[in-house]
N, C-alpha and C positions, 0 to 999 in steps of 0.2 A: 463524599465520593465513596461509589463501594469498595471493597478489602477485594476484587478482582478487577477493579478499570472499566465500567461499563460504559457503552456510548453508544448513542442513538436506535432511532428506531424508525421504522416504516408504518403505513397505513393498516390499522386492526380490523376489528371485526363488525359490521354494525354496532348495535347499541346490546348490554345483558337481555338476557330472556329472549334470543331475537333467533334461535339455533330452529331451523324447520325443517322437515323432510322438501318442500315446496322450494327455500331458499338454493337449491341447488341447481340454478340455471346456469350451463355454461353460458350464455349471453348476459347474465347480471350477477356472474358468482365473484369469489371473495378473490378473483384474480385480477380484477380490472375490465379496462374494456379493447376490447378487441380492435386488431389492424387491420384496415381494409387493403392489403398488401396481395396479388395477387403473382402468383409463380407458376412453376409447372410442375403440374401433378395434374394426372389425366389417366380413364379409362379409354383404351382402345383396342378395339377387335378383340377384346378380353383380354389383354397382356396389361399390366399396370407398366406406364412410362415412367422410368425411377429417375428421381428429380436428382441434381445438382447444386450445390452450394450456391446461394445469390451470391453473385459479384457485388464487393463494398457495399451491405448495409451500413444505410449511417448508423444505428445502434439506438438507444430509446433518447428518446427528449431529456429524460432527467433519472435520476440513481434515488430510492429511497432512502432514505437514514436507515443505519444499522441498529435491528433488535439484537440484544441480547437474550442468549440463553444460555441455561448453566447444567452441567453435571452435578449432580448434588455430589458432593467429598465426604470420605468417612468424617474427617474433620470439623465437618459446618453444623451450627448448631439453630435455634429457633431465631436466636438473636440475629445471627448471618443472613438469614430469611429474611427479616425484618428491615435489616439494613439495607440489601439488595430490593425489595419493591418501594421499600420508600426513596432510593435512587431513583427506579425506573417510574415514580410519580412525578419528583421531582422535575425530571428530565423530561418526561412528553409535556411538561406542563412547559419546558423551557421551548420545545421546538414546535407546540401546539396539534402534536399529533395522538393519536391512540396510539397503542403496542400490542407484541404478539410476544408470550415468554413461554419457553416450555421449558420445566424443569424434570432431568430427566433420573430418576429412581433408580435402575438397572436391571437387572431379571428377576422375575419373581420364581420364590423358590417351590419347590414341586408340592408342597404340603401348602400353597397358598397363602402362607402365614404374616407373610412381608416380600423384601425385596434384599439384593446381593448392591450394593451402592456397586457402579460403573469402575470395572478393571479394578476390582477388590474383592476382598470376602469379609467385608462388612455387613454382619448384617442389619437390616431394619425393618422393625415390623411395620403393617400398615398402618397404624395406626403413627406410626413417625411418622411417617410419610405424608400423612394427612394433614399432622402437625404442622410440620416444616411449610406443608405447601400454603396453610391457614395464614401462620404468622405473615410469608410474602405478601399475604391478600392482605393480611391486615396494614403492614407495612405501606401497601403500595393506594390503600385506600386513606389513611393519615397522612401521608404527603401527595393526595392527589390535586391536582387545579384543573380539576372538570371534563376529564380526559379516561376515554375506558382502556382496560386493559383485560385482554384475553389470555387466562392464566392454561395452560396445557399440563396435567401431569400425566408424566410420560414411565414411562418401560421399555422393553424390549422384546425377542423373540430368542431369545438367546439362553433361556432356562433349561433344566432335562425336560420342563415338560411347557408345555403349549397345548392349551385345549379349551374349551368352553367352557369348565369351570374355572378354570382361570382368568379367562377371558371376562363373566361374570363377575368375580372379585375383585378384578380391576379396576369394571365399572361400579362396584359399590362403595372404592376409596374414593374415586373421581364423583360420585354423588357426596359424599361424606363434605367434601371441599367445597363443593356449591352448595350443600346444603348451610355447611357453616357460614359461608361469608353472605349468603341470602337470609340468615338469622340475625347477622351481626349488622346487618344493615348497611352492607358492602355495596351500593349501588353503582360503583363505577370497575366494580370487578364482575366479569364473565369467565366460571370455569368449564373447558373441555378437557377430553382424555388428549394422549398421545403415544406415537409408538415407535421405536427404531425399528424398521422391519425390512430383513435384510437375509438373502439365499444362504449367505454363508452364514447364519443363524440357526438355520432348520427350516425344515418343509413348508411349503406353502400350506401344503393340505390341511397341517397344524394351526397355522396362523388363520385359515379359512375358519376353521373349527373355533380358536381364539373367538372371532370377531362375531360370528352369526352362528355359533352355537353346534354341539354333537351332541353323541351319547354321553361327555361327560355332565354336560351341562348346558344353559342357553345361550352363551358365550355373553362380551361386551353390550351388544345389541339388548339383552334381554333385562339390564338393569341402569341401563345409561343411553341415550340415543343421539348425545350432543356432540359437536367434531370430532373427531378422532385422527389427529395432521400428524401422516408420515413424515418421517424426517430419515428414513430409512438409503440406503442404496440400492440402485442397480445392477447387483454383482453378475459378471460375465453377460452382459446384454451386448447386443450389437454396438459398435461405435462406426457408424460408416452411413451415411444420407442415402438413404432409399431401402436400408435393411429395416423394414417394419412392417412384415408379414406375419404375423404373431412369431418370429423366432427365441427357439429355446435358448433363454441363458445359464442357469445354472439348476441341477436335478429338475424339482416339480417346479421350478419359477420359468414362468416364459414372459415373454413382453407383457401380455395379458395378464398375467399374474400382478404383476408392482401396477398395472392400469388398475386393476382393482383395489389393491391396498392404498392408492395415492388417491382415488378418485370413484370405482366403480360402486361400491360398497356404501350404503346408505349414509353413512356419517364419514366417510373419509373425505381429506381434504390433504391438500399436494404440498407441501414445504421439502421437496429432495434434495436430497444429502450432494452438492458439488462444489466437491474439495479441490479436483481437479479437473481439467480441458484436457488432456495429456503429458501433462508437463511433468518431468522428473518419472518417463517410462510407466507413469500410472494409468488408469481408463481415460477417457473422454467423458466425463460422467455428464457434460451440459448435453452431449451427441446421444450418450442411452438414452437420457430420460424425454429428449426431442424426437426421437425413434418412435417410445411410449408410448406419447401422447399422438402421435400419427397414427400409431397401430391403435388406438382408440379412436379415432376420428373415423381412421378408416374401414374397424371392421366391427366396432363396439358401439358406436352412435354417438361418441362425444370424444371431443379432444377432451386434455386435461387444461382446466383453468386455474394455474399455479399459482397460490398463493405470495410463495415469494422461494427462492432457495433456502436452501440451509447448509451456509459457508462457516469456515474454519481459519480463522487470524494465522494460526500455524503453520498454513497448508503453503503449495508452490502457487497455487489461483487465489489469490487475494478478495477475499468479498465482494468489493467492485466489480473487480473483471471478471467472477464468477457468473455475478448477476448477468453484465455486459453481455457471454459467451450465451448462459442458456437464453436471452431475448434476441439474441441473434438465430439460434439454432429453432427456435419455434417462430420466429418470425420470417424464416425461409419459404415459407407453405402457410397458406392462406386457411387449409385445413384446420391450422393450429396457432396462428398471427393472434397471440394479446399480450398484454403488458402488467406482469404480473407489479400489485400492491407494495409487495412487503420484502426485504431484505433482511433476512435472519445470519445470526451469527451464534454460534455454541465454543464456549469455553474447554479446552483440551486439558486433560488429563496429568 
């Protein structure tokens, strides 16, 4: 068993080497397949008719198994690494499924040099980083039984700086990762990037820059092109059915804005952060990111096809009912009706 309790997992990624600019059809992407659930949402005489909550959806057929994800701890060391994928080898082998792990680094520091591990001031160079995320692969390729796993290493936006060089050296640790475990003859390991990408972090503008590149550099895009799965929040977005006219949520972040980081953006891919539905005075975060994806459907040319959430054991919305809430809220509007894969779950602090 791992040293943090891990259990289950949800439906992964294709098969390694399988990441295409092509594969990104919302009619065949990594969210599943779509509800043919038809509501009301309708143009008239040019006024958009704002839809209403469906009366008692029954709610999805069936709940994916719970993936684990982790915070990397100043504490954990290569061996912890180790331990934790050969769990999650273990374990899909036990319930016959692939998995999806994002292990997340924390802000990278403004001289590029490493990373600030999560709610610490630890630091760690890339090259830990790369480490740590290696040994998992290895771990989780030595107690594999024939099952891939899609390793994510992740970051943030929550440094003093966010920019295309950055952005760039993020994607050269996340190639350092695949490159290692496609050396070592990792064939049931697929690695992608990942990112917590979040308004009360700092600017879009930044994070734009981050991902496809400025003046400092060619950002993400220009040294890595493989997913890139938000796991980020919708801070201050709409919580209300029918607000998804691109409105502004917080500074330079508008609905539009997390559409793109979750989904618009060449390698991005959806796993959003809901912690809560409103319980305990907090957002509706299943109601923002269902808003979203409408305001993508409806003024961006795609809904978002959500991989799976990304819940918190901790939290007042329990994984389960997380999942439940957000397939209920995209399955209101026919716009945005699918059944997302995968059920993620992140270890707290």
């Amino acid at each position: 068993m791992s040293v943090r309790g891990r259990r289950a997992h949800s439906g992964g990624l294709d098969t390694p080497g399988t990441f295409r600019a092509d594969d990104k059809n919302p009619s065949a992407g990594l969210g599943g397949a779509f509800i043919g659930r038809l509501l009301v949402a309708a143009l008239c005489a040019g006024a958009i008719i704002l839809e209403m909550p469906a009366a008692a959806l029954a709610g999805p057929s069936s709940i994916p198994p719970i993936d684990d994800s982790f915070y990397v701890y100043p504490g954990d060391t290569p061996s912890t690494a180790y331990t934790l994928g050969c769990d999650q080898g273990n374990y899909d082998g036990q319930v016959n499924q692939d998995s999806v792990v994002i292990l997340d680094f924390g802000a990278q520091t403004s001289d590029s040099s490493g990373t600030y591990l999560p709610s610490s001031s630890t630091f760690w160079s890339n090259g830990s980083d790369e480490f740590y995320a290696a040994n998992f692969a290895e771990g989780y390729q030595g107690c594999n039984h024939g099952k891939v796993l899609t390793l994510a290493v992740a970051t943030n936006n929550d440094g003093s700086v966010t920019d295309g060089h950055l952005g760039a050296v993020w994607g050269t640790v996340v190639q350092a990762v695949a490159n290692n475990a496609q050396q070592s003859g990792y064939v049931n390991v697929s690695v992608a990037g990942a990112g917590d990408w979040e308004a009360g972090f700092g600017p879009f503008a930044h994070l734009n820059g981050w991902v496809n590149g400025d003046g400092s550099g060619g950002g993400y895009v220009s040294t890595y092109s493989v997913p890139l799965f938000d796991f980020g929040s919708a801070d201050g977005c709409p919580q209300q059915y029918g607000q998804y006219q691109n409105i502004q949520c917080t500074g330079d972040w508008y609905q539009s804005s997390n559409w793109y980081a979750a989904w618009g953006w060449g390698p991005a891919y959806a796993t959003p952060e809901i912690y809560y539905n409103g319980c305990d005075g907090n957002a509706a975060q299943d109601l923002q990111w269902g808003m979203i994806s409408l305001e993508g459907a409806v003024y961006q040319g795609s809904e978002i096809p959500f991989t799976g959430p990304m819940t918190s054991a901790g939290t007042c919305d329990t994984p389960v009912d997380a999942y439940i809430d957000l397939w209920n809220v995209i399955n209101n509007n026919s716009k945005t009706a699918m059944t997302p894969s995968s059920l993620l779950q992140i270890t707290t602090v």
